[in-house]
N, CA, C and O of each residue as an XYZ file, in Angstrom:
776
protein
N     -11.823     20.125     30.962
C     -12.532     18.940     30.507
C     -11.587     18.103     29.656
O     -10.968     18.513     28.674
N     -11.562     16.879     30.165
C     -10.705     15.766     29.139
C     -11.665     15.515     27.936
O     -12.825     15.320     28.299
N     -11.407     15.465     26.277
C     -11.736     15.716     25.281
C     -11.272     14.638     24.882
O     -10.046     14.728     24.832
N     -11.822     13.149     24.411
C     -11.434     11.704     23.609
C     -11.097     12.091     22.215
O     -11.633     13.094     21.744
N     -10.213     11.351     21.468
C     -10.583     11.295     20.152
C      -9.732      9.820     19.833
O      -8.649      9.556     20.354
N     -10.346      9.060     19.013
C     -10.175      8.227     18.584
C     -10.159      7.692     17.181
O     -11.181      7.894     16.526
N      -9.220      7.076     16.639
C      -9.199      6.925     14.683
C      -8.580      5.430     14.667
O      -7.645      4.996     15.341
N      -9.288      4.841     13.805
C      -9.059      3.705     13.129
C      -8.672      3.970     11.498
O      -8.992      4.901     10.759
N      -7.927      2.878     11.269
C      -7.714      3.447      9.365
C      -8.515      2.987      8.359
O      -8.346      3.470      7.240
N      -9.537      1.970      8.564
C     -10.457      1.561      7.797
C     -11.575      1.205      8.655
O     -11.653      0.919      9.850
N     -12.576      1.320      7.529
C     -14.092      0.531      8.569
C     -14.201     -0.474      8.940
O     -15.043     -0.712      9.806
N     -13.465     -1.363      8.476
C     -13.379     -2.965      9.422
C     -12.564     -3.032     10.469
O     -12.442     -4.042     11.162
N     -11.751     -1.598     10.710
C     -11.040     -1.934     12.184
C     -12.018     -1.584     13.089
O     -12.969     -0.973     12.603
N     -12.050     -1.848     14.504
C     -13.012     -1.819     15.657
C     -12.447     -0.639     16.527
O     -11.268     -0.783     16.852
N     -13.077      0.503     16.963
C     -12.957      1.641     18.032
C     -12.822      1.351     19.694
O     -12.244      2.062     20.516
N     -13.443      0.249     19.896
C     -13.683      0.042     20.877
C     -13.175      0.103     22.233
O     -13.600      0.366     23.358
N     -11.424     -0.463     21.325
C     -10.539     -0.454     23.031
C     -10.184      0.664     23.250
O      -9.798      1.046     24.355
N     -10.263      1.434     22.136
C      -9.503      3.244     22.136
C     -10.613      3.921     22.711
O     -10.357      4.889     23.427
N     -11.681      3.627     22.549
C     -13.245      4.434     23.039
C     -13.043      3.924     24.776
O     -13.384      4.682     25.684
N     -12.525      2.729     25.007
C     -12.719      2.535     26.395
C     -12.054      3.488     27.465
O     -12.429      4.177     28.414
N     -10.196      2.991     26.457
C      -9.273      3.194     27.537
C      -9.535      5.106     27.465
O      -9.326      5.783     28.472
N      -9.837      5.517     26.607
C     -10.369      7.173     26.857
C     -11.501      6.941     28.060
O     -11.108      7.131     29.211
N     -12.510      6.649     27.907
C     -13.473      6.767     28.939
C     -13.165      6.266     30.333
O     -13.989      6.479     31.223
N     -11.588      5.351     30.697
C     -11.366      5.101     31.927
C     -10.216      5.814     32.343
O      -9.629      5.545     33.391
N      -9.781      6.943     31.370
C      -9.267      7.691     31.530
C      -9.816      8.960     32.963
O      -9.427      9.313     34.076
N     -10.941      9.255     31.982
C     -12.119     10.074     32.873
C     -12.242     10.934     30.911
O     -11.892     12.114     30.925
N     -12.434     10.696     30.280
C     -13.079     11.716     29.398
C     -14.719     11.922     28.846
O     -15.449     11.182     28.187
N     -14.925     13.296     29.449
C     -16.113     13.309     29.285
C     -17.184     13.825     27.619
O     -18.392     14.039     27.523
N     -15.857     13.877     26.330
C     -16.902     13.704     25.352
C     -15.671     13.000     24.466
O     -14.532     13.459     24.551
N     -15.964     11.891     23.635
C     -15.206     11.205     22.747
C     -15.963     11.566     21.461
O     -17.186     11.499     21.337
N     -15.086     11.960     20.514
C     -14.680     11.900     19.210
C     -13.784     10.337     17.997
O     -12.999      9.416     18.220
N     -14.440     10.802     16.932
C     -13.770      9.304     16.079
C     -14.161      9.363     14.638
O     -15.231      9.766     14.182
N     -13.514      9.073     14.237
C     -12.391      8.935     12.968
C     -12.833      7.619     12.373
O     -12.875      7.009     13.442
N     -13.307      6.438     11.197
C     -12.593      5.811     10.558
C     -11.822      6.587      9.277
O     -12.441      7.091      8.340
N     -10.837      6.589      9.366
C      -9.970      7.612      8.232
C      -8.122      7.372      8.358
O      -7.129      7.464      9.080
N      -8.494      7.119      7.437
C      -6.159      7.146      7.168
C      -6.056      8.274      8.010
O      -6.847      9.216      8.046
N      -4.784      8.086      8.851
C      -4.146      9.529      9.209
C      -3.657     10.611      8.240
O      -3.782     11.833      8.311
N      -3.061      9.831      7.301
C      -2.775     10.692      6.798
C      -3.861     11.344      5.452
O      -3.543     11.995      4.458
N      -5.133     10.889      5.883
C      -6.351     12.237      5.290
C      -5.622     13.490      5.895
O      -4.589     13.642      6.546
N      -6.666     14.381      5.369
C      -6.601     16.004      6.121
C      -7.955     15.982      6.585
O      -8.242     16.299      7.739
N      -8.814     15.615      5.718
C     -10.293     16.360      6.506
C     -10.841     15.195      7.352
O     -11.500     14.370      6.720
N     -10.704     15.011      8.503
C     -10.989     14.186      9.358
C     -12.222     14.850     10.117
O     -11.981     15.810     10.850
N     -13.555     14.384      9.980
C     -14.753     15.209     10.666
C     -14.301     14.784     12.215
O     -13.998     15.554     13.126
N     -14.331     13.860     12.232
C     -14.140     13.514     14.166
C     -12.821     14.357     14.718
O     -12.691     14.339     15.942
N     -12.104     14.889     14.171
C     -10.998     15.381     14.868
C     -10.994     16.382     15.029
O     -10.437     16.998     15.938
N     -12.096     17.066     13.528
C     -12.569     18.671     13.166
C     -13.710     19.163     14.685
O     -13.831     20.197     15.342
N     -14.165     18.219     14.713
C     -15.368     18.094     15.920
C     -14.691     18.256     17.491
O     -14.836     19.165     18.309
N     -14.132     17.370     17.542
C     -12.847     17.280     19.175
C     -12.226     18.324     19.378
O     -12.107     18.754     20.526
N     -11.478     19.219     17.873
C     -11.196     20.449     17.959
C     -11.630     21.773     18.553
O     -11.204     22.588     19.372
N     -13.210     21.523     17.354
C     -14.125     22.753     18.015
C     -14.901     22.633     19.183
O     -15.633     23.560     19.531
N     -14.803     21.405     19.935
C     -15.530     21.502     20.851
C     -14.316     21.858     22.310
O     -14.611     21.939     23.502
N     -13.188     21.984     21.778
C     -11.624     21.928     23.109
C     -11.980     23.381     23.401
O     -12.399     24.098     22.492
N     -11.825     23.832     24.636
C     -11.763     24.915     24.875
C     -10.043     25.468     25.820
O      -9.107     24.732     26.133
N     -10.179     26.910     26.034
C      -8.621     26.825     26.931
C      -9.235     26.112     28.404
O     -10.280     26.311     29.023
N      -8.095     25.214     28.637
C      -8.339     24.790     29.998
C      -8.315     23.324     29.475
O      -7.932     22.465     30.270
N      -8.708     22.926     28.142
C      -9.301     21.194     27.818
C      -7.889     20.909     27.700
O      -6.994     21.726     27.484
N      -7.757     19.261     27.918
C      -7.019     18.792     27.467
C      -7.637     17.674     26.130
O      -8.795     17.272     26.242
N      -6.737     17.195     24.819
C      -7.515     16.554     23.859
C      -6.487     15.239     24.879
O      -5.547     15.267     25.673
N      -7.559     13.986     24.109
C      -7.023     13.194     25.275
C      -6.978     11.977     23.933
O      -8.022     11.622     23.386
N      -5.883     11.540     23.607
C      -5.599     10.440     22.793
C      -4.866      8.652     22.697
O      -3.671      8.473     22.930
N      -5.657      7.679     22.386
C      -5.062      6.178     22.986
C      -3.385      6.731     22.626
O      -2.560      6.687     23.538
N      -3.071      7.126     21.557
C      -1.414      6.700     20.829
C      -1.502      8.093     19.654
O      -2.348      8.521     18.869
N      -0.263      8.430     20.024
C       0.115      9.470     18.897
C      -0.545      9.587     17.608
O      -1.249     10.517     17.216
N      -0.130      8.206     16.823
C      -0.126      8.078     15.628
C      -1.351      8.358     15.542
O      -1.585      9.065     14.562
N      -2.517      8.023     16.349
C      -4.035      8.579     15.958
C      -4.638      9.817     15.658
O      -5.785     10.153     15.363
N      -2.751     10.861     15.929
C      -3.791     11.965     15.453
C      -3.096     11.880     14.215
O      -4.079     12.065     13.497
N      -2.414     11.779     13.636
C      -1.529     11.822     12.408
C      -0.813     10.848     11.949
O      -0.932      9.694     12.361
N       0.035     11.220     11.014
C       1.125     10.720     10.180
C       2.156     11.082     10.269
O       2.976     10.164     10.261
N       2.642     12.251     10.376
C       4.058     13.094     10.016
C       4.407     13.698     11.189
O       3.459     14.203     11.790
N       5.963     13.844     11.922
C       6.070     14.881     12.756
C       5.583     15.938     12.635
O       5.143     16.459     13.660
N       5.469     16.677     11.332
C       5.391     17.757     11.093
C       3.747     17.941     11.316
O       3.632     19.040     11.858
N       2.700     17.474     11.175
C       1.163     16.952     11.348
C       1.069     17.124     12.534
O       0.049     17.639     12.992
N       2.136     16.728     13.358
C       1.872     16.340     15.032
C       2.352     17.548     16.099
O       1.950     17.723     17.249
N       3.492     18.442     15.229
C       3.604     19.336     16.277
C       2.963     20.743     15.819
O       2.806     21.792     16.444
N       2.654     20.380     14.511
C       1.637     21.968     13.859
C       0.645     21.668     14.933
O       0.792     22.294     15.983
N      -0.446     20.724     14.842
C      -1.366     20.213     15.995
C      -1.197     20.697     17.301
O      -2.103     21.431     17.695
N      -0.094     20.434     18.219
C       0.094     20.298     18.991
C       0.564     22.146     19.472
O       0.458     22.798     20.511
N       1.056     22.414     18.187
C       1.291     24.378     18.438
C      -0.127     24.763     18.224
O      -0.435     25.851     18.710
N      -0.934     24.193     17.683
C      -1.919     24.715     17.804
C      -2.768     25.149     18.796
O      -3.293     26.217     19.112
N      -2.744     23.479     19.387
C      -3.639     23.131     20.613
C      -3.054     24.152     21.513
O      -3.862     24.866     22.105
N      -1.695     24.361     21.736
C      -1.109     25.417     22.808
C      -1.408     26.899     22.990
O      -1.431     27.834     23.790
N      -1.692     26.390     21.333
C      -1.976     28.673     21.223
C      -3.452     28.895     22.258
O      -3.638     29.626     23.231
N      -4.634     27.605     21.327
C      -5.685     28.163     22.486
C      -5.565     27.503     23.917
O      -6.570     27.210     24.564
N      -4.248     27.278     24.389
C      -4.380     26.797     26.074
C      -4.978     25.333     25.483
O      -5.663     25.847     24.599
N      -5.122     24.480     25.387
C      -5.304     23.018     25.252
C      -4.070     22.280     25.432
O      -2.977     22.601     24.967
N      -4.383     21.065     26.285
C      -3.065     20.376     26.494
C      -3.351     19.273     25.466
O      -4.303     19.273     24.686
N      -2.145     18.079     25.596
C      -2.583     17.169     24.267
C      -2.241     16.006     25.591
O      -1.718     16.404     26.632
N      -2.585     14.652     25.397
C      -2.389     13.523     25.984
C      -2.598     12.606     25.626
O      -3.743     12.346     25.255
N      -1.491     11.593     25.561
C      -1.950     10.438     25.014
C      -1.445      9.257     25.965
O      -0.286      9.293     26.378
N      -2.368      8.129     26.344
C      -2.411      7.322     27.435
C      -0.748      6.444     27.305
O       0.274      6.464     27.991
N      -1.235      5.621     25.866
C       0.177      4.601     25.824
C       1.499      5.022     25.499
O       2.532      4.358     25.416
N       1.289      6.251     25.328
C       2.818      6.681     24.972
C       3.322      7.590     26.571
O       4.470      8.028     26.506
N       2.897      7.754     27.335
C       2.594      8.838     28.709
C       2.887     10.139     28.495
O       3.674     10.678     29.273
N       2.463     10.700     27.687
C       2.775     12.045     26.917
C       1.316     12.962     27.333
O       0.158     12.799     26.946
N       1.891     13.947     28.255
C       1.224     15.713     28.839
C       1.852     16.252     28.298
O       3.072     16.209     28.456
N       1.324     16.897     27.536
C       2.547     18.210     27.244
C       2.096     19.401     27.968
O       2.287     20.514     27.478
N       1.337     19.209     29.433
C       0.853     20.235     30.098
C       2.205     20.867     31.085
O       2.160     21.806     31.879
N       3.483     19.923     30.689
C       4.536     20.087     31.495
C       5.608     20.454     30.328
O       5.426     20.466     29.111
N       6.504     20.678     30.897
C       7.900     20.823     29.843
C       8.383     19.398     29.094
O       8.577     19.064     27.925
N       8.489     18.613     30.660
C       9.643     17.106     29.873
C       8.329     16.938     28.940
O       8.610     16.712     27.763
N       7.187     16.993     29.191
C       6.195     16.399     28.457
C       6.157     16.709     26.725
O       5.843     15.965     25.796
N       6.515     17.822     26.740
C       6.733     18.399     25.550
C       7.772     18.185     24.909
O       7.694     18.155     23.681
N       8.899     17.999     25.494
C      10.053     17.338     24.965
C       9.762     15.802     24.401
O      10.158     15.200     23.402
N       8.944     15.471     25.434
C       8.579     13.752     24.788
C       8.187     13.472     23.531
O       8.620     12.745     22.637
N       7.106     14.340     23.676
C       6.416     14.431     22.537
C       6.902     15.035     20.853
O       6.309     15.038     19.774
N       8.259     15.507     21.293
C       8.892     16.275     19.997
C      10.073     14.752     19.376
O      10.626     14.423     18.327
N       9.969     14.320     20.545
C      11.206     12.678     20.201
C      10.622     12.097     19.709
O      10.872     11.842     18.531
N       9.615     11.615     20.294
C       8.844     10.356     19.417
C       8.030     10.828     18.512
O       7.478      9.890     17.938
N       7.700     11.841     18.120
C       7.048     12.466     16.875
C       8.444     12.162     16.331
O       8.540     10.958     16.088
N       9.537     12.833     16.063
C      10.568     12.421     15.458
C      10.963     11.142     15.285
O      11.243     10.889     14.114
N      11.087     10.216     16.075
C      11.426      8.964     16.234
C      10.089      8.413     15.243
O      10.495      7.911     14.195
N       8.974      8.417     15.354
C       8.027      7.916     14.417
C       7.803      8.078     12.983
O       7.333      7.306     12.146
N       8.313      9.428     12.893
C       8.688      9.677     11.555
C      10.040      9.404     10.630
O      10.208      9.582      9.423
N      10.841      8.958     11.545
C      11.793      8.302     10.702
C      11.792      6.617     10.709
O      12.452      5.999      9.874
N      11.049      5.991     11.655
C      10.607      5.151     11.227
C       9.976      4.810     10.225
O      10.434      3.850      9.605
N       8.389      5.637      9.582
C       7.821      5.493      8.389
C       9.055      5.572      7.452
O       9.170      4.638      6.658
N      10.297      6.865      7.418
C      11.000      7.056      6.279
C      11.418      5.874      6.257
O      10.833      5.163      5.440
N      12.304      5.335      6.915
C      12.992      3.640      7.224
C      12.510      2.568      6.159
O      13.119      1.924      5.305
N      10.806      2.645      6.648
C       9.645      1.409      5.940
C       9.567      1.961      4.417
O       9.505      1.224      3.433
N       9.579      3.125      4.391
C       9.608      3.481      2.867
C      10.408      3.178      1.887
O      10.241      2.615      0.806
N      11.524      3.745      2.554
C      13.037      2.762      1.774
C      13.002      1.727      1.964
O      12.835      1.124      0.904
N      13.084      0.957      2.965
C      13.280     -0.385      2.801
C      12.362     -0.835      1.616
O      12.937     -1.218      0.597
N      10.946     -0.828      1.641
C       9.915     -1.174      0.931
C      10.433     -0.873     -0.766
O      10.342     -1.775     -1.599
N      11.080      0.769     -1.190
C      11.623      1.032     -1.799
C      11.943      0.186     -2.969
O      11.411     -0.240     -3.994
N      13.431      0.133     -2.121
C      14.728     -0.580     -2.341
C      14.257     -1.990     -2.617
O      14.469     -2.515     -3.710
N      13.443     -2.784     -1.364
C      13.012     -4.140     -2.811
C      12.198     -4.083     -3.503
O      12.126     -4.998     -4.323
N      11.168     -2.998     -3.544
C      10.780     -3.025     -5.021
C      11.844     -2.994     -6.398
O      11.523     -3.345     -7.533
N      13.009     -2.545     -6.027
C      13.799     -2.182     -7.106
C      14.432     -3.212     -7.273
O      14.790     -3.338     -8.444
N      14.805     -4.208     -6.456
C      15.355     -5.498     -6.667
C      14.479     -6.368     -6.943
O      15.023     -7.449     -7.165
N      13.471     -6.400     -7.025
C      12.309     -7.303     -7.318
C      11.995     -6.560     -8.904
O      12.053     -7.519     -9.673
N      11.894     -6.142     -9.178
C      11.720     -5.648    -10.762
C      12.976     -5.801    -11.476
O      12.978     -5.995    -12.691
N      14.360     -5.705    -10.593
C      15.433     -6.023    -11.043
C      15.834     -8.077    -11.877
O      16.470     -8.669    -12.749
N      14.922     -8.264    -10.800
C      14.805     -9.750    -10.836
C      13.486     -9.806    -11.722
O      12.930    -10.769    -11.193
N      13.029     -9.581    -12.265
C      12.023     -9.653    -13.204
C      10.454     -9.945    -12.675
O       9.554    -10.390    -13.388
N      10.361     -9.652    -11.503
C       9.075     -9.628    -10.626
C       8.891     -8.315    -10.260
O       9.570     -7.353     -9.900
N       7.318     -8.708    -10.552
C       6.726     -7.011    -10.211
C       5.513     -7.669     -9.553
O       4.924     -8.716     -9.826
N       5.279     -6.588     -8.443
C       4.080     -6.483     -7.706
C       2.686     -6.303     -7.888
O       2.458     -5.670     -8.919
N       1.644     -6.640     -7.240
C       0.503     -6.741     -7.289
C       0.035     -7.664     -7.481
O       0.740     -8.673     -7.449
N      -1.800     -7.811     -7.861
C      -2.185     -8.830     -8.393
C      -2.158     -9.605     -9.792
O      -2.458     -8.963    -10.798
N      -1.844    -10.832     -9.893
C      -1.536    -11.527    -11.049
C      -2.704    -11.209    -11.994
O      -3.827    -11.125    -11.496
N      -2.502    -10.983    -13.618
C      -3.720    -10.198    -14.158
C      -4.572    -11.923    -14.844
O      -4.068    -12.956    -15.286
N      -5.831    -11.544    -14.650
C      -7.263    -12.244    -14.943
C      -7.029    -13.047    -16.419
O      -7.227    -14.204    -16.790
N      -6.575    -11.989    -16.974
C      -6.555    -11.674    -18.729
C      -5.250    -12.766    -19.121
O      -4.092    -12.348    -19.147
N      -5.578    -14.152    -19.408
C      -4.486    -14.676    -19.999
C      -4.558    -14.873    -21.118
O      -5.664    -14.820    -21.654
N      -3.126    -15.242    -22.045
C      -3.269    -15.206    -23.368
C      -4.556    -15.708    -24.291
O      -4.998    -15.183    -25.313
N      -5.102    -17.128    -23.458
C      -6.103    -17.591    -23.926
C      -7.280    -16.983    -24.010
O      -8.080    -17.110    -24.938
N      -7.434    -16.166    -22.831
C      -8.797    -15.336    -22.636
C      -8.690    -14.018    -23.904
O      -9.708    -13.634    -24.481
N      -7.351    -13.454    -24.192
C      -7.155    -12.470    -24.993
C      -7.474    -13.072    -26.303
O      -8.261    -12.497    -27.055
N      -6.981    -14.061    -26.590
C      -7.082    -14.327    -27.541
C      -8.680    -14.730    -28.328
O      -9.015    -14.530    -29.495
N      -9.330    -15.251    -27.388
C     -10.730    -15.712    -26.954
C     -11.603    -14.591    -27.331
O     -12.535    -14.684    -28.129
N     -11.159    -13.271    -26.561
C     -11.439    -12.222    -26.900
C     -11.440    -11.485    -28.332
O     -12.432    -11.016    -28.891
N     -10.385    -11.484    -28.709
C     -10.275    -11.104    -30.038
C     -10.747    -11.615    -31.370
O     -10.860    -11.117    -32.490
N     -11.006    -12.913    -30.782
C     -11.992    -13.678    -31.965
C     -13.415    -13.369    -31.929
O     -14.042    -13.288    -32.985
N     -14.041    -13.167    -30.666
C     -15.595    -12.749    -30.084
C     -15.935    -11.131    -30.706
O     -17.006    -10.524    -30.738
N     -14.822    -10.802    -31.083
C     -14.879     -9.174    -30.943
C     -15.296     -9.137    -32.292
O     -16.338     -8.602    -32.669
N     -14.268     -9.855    -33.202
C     -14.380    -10.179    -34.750
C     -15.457    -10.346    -35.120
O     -15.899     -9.706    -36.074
N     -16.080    -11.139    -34.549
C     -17.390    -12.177    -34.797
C     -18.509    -11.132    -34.927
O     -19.427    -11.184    -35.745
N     -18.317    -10.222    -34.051
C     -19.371     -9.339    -33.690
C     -19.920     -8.919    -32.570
O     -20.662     -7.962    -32.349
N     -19.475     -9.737    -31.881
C     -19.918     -9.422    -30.243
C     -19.455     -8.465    -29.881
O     -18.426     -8.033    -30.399
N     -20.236     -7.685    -28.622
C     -19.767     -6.596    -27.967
C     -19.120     -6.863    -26.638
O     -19.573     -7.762    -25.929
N     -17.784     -5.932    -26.135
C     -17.270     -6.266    -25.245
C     -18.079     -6.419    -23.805
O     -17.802     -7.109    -22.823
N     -19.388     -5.347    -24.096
C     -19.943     -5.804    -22.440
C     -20.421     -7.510    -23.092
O     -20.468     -8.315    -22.162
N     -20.710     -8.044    -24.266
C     -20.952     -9.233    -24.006
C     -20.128    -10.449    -23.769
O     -20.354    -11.473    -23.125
N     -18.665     -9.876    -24.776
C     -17.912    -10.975    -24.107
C     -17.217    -11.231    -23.257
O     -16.738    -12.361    -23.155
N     -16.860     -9.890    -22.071
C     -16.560    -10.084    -20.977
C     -17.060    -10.864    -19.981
O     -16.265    -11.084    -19.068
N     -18.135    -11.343    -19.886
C     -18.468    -12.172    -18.597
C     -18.798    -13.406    -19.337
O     -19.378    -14.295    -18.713
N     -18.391    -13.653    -21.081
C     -18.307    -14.797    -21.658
C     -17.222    -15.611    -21.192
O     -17.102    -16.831    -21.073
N     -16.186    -14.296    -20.874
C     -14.530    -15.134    -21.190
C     -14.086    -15.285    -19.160
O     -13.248    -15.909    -18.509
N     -15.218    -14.315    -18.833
C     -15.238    -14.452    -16.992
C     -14.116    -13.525    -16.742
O     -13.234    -13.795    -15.927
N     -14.141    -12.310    -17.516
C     -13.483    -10.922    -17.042
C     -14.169     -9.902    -16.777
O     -15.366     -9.805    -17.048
N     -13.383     -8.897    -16.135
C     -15.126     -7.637    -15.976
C     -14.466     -6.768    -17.273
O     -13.337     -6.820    -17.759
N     -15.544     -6.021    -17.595
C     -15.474     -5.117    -18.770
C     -14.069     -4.126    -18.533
O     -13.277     -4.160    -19.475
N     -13.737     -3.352    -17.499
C     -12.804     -2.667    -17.676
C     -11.850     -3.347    -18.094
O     -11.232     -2.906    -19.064
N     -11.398     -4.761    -17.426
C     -10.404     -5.471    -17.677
C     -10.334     -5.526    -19.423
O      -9.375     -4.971    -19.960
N     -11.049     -5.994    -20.010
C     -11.597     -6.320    -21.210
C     -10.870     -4.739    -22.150
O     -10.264     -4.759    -23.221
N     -11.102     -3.899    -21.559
C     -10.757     -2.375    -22.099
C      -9.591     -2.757    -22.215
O      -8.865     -3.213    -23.099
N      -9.532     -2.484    -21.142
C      -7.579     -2.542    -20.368
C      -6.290     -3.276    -21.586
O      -5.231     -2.816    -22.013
N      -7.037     -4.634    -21.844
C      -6.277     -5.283    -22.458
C      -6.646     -5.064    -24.305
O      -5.764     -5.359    -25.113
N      -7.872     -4.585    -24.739
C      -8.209     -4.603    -26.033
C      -8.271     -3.030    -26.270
O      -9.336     -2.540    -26.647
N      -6.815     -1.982    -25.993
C      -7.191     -0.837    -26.520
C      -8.058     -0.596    -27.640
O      -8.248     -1.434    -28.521
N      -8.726      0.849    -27.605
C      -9.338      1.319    -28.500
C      -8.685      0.953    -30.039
O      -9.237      0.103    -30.738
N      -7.671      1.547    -30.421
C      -7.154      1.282    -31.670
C      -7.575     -0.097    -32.095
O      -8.430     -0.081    -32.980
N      -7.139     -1.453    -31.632
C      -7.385     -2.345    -31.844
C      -8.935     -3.176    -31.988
O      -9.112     -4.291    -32.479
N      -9.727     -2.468    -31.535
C     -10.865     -2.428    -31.426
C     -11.617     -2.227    -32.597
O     -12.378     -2.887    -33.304
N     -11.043     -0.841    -32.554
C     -11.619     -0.494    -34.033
C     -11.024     -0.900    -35.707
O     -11.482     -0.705    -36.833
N      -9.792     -1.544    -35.177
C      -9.329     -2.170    -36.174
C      -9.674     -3.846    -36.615
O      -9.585     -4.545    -37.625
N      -9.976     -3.948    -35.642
C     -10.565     -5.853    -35.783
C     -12.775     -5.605    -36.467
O     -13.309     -6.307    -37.326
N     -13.480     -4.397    -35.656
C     -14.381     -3.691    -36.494
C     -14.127     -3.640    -37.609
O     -14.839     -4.190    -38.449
N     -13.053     -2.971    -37.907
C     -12.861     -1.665    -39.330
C     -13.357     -3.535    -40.797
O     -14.241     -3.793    -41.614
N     -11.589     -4.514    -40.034
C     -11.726     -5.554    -40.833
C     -13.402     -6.520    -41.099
O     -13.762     -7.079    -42.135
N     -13.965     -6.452    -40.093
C     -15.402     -7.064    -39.972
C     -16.170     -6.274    -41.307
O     -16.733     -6.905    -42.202
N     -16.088     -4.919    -41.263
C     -16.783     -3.855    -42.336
C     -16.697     -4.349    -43.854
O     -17.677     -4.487    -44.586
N     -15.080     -4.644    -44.288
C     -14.678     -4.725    -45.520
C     -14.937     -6.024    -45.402
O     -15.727     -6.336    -46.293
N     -14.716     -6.731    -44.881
C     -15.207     -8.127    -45.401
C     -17.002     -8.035    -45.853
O     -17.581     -9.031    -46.285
């Protein structure tokens, strides 16, 4: 029996063309995933597993859907062998019900994984030149001097931070974030003695 499985990496990606090209494959039960590959506990894959018997083949659009890592892909794949299961995946033309097939499948598991290493460094390396250059990543923060400052007078006054956070149009953690505790209780402490 041909055995589908299919994974997307978030819930706004769509299953659909991977659910097809399995079913015009000829597979008669599909499995699915929204989940990073590189999770571990994947219920749809846990499911495709226990339902493979010796004789099944698991039947997959593209490698990368069952994993992340060479090492992910051929533990898998020794697995699938121990109980007699073949592995297949349409766009890459990978049986490993044959020899070359298995060889294929050990290259481009390799070849894919040094690609990610590649994107890592590269990605790396300009982070380090970009902080070198005095830019750092992410989102630009909410909290500008004015709002801090805005803040610290509201705090004085007496107000509480869940109130003056959506005074100054920040959310409360932010509000934390930027008015540690110490300071908190020190702009209090001064409110007391006065």
């Amino acid at each position: 029996m041909l055995i589908g499985y299919a994974r997307v990496s978030t819930p706004e990606q769509d299953l659909t063309p991977q659910l097809e090209a399995l079913r015009d494959v000829g597979c008669e039960r599909t499995f699915s995933d929204k989940a990073s590959g590189a999770k571990a506990n994947r219920a749809g894959l846990a499911d495709a597993l226990s339902h493979a018997r010796s004789g099944d083949v698991l039947v997959v659009w593209k490698l990368d859907r069952l994993g992340r890592t060479m090492k992910g892909l051929v533990d898998l794949a020794a697995e699938l062998a121990n109980g007699g299961i073949g592995l297949r995946s349409i766009t890459d033309g990978i049986d490993t019900a044959g020899t070359a097939g298995k060889l294929v499948f050990h290259i481009l598991a390799a070849m894919a994984e040094m690609e990610r290493d590649l994107n890592r460094e590269r990605t790396t390396a300009a982070l380090i030149v970009a902080r070198r250059e005095g830019r750092v990543g992410g989102r630009k923060t909410v909290m500008t001097p004015k709002r801090l400052e805005a803040a610290r007078k509201l705090l004085a006054s007496g107000m509480t931070i869940r109130e003056i956070a959506p005074t100054i149009g920040v959310s409360v953690p932010t509000l934390y974030r930027h008015l540690p505790a110490p300071e908190q209780e020190a702009i209090n402490v001064d409110m007391a003695v006065d």
